[in-house]
N, C-alpha and C positions, 0 to 999 in steps of 0.2 A: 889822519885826524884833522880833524876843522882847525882851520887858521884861529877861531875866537873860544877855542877848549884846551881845558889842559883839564891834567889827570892828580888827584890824589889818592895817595897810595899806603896804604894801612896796613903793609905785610909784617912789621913787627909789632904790630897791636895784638892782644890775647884777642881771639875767635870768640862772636858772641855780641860782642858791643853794636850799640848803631851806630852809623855814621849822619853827623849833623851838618848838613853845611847851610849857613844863613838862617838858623832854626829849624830845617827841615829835614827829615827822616831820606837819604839818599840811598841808602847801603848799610852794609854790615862786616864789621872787619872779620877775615883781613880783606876785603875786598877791595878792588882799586874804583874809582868813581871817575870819570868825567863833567866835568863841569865847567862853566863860563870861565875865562881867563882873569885874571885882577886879584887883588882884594875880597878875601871870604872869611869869613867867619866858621870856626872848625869846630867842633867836641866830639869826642871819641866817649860813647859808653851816655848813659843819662847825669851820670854825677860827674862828669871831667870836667877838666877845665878848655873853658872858654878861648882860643887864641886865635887871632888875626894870621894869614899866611896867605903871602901871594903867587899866587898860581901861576904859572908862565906859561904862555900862549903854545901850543904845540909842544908843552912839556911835560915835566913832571914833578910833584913834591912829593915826599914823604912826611907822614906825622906819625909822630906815635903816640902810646896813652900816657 
């Protein structure tokens, strides 16, 4: 994996939902997503909530819904 990605990972989210990261449509859980390392903004589903998580560089986070 790139030095400047890391991954989130939506395996216990219900199947179905989008995946939002920074406002934008990436995926669909439970899918795992690749994205820029840092600070992102997450929602799981159109109605979730809203939560800041930071991504670690060549790692991996979990969210759920």
């Amino acid at each position: 994996m790139d030095a400047t990605k890391g991954t989130i990972v939506t395996a216990s989210a219900r199947a179905g939902h989008r995946i939002y990261v920074d406002e934008k449509v990436v995926g669909q859980t439970p899918d795992a997503v690749t994205v820029r390392c840092g600070t992102r903004s997450v929602r799981l589903g159109s109605a979730g909530t809203k939560r800041q998580v930071d991504v670690p560089c060549g790692g991996e986070i979990a969210v759920e819904h």
